[in-house]
FIDRENMAR-523477 format. One record per residue (C-alpha): x, y, z; chain; residue in one letter; residue number from 1. Coordinates in Angstrom, 1 decimal, decimal comma. Example, Ala and Ser with C-alpha at 12.3 -4.5 7.8 and 13.67 -1.06 7.14 Angstrom:
<recs>
east|north|up|kette|rest|nr
12,3|-4,5|7,8|A|A|1 $
13,7|-1,1|7,1|A|S|2 $
</recs>
This chain:
<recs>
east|north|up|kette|rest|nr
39,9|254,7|168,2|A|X|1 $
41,0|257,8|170,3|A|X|2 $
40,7|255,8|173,3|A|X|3 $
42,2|252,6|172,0|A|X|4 $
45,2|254,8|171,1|A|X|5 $
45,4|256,9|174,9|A|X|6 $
45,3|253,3|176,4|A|X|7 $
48,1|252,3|174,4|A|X|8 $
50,2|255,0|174,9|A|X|9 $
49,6|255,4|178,5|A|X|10 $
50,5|251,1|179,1|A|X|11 $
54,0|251,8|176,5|A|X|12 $
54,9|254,8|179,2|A|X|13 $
54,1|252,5|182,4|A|X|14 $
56,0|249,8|180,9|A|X|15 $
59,2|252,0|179,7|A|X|16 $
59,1|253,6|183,1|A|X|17 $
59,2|250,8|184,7|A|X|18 $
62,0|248,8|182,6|A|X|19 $
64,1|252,2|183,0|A|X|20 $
63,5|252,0|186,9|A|X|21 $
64,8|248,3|187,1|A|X|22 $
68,0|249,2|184,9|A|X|23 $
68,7|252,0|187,4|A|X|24 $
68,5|249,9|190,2|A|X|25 $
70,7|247,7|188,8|A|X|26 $
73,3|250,7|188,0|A|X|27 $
73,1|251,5|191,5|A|X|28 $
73,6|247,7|193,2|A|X|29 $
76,5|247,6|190,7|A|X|30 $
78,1|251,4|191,7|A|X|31 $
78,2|250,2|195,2|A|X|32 $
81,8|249,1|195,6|A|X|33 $
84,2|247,3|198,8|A|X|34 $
86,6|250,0|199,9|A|X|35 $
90,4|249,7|198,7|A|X|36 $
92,7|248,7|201,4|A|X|37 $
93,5|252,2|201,8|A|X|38 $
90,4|253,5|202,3|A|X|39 $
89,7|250,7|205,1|A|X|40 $
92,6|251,4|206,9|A|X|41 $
92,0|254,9|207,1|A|X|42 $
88,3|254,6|207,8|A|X|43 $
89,3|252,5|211,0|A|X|44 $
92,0|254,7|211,9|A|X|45 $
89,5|257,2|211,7|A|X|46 $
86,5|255,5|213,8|A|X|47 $
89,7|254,5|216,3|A|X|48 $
90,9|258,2|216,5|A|X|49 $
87,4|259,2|217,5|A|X|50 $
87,4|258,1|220,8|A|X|51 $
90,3|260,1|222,7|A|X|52 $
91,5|257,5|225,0|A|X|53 $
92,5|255,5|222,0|A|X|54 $
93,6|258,3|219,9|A|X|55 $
96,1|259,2|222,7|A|X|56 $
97,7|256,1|221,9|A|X|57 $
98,7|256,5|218,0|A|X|58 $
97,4|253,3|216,9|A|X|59 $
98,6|252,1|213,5|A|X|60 $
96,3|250,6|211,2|A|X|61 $
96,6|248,1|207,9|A|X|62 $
94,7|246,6|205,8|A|X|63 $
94,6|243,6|203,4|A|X|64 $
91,3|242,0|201,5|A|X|65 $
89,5|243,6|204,5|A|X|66 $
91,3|242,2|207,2|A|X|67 $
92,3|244,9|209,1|A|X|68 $
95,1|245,1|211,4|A|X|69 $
95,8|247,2|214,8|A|X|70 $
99,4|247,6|216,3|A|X|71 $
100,6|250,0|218,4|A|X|72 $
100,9|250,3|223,1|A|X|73 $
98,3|249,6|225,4|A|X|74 $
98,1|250,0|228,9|A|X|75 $
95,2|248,6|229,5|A|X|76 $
93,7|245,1|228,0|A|X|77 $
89,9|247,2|227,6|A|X|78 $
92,0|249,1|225,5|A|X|79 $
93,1|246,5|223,4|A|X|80 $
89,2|244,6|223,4|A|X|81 $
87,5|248,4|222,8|A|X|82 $
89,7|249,1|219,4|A|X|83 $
88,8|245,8|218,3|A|X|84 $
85,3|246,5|219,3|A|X|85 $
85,3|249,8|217,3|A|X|86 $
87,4|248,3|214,4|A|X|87 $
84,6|245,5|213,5|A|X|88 $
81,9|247,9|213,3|A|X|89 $
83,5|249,8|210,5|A|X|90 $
81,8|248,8|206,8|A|X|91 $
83,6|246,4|205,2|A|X|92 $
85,5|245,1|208,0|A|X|93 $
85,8|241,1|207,4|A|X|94 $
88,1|240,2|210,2|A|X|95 $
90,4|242,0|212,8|A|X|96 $
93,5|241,1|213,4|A|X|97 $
94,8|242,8|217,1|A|X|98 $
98,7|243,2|217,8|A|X|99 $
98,6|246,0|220,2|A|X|100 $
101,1|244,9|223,2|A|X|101 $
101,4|246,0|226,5|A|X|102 $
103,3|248,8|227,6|A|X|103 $
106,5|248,3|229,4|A|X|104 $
</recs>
């Protein structure tokens, strides 16, 4: 009976362990949420600013449903392809939009 008891106790704890480690799983999947506009923008401001060639040139960034856009002067076109480059790679980047214009 001891035993009959010990095996039941032990299968309730593996099967409460394991129905509590699938909720919290799904807390965590839920948790995970897409960044607010403002926090995009600023994260690819941020990855943008990192490299100093394009940090010299005070790019402004936006952001709308995570289509992010650049403005600001290039001299260069691989200045204008690199930002876009860099901007893409940032999580939850959908689509970049790339208004830089030449320097005159």
């Amino acid at each position: 009976m001891k035993r009959f008891a010990s095996q039941t106790l032990l299968l309730a704890a593996l099967a409460f362990s394991g129905a509590f480690a699938s909720h919290a799983y799904a807390d965590g999947a839920v948790a995970v949420a897409a960044p607010t506009d403002a926090e995009l923008a600023s994260a690819v401001k941020q990855a943008l600013d990192a490299d100093s060639e394009l940090k010299a040139l005070d790019l402004k960034v936006s952001s709308s449903k995570g289509e992010v856009t650049i403005e600001g002067q290039m001299s260069d076109d691989q200045q204008m392809f690199k930002a876009g480059q860099i901007a893409e790679q940032v999580p939850g980047v959908k689509f970049v939009i790339n208004k830089m214009e030449q320097k005159s």
